[in-house]
C-alpha positions as CSV (number, residue, x, y, z in Angstrom):
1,X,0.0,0.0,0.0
2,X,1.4,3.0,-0.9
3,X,1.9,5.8,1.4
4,X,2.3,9.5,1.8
5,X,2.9,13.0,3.5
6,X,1.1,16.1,2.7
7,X,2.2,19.5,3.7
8,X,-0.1,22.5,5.1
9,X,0.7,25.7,6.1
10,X,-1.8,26.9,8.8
11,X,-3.2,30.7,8.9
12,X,0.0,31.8,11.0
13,X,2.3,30.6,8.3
14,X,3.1,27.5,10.1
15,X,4.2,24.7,7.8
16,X,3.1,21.2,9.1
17,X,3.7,17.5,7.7
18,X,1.0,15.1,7.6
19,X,1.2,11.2,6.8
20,X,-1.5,8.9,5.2
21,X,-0.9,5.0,4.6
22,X,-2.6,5.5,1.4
23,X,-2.8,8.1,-1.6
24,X,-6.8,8.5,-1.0
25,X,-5.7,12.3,-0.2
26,X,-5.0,12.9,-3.4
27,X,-9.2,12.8,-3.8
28,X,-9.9,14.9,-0.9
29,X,-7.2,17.8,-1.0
30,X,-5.4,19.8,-4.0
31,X,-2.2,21.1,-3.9
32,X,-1.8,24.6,-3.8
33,X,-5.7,25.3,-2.7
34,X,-6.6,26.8,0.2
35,X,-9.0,25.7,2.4
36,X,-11.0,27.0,5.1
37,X,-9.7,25.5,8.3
38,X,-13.2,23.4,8.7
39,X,-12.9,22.2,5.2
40,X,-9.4,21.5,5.4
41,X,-10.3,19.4,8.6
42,X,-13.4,18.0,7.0
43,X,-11.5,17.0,3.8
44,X,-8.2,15.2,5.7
45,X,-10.3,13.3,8.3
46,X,-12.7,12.2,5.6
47,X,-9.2,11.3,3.6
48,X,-7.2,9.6,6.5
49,X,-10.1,7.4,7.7
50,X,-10.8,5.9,4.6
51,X,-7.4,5.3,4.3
52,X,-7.2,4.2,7.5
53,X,-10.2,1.4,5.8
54,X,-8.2,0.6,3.6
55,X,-4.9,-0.5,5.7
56,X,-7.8,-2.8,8.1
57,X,-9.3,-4.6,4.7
58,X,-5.8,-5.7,3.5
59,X,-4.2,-6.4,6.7
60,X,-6.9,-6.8,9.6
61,X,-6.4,-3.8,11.5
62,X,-6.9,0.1,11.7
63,X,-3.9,2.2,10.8
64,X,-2.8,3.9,14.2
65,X,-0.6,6.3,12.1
66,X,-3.7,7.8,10.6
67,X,-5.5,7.9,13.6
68,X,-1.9,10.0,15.1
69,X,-2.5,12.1,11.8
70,X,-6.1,13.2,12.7
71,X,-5.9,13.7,16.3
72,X,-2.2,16.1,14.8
73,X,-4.1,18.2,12.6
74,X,-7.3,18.1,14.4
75,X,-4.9,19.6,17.3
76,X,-3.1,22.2,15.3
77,X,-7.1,23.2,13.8
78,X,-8.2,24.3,17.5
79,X,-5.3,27.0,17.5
80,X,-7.4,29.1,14.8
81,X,-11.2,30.3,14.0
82,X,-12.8,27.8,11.3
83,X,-13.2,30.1,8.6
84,X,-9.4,31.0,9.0
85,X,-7.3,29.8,5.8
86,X,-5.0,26.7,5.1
87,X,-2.9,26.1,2.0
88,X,-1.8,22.3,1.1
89,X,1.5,22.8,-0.1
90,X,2.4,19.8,-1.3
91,X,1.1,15.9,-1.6
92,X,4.0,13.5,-2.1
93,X,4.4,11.1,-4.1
94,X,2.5,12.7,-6.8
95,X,0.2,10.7,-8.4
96,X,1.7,8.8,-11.3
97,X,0.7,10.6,-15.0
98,X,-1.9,9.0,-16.8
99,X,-1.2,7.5,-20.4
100,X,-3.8,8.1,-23.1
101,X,-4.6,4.5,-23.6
102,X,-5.4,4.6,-19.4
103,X,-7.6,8.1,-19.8
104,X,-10.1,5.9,-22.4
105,X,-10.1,2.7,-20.7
């Protein structure tokens, strides 16, 4: 399964790195959009449990990792009013590029 880190930089211009077992973030956040911090928060927990799903269908149990991720950024969220902005820098690895013959199939 594979697995990645996300970057954020909160409303005070905190950077923060965030890990998920499984690329499923790549449906839930864009990089370089900004988010409200409810949406952010909305988006990543929505993100990190089904990833989270994922990791206890192939191997039996929940991943605690994600779990740690959520209860991190749901931590750092507190700090600042909801409708306060937060920028994903970065999602790594990048998805890989899509081939033509893959777009049509």
């Amino acid at each position: 399964m594979p697995e990645m880190t996300f970057s954020v930089r909160w409303p005070d211009g905190r950077l923060e790195e965030c890990y998920s077992p499984s690329l499923v973030v790549h449906d839930h956040l864009e990089p370089g959009t900004t988010y409200t911090v409810a949406e952010f928060t909305r988006r990543s927990t929505t993100a990190l449990q089904i990833a989270s799903d994922r990791v206890r269908e192939k191997f039996g149990w929940a991943c605690t990792s994600a779990a740690a991720t959520q209860e991190q950024i749901a931590g750092s969220a507190s700090s600042y009013a909801p409708d306060e902005l937060v920028e994903v820098v970065r999602l790594w690895p990048p998805l890989p590029a899509r081939t033509p013959t893959q777009e049509t199939s």
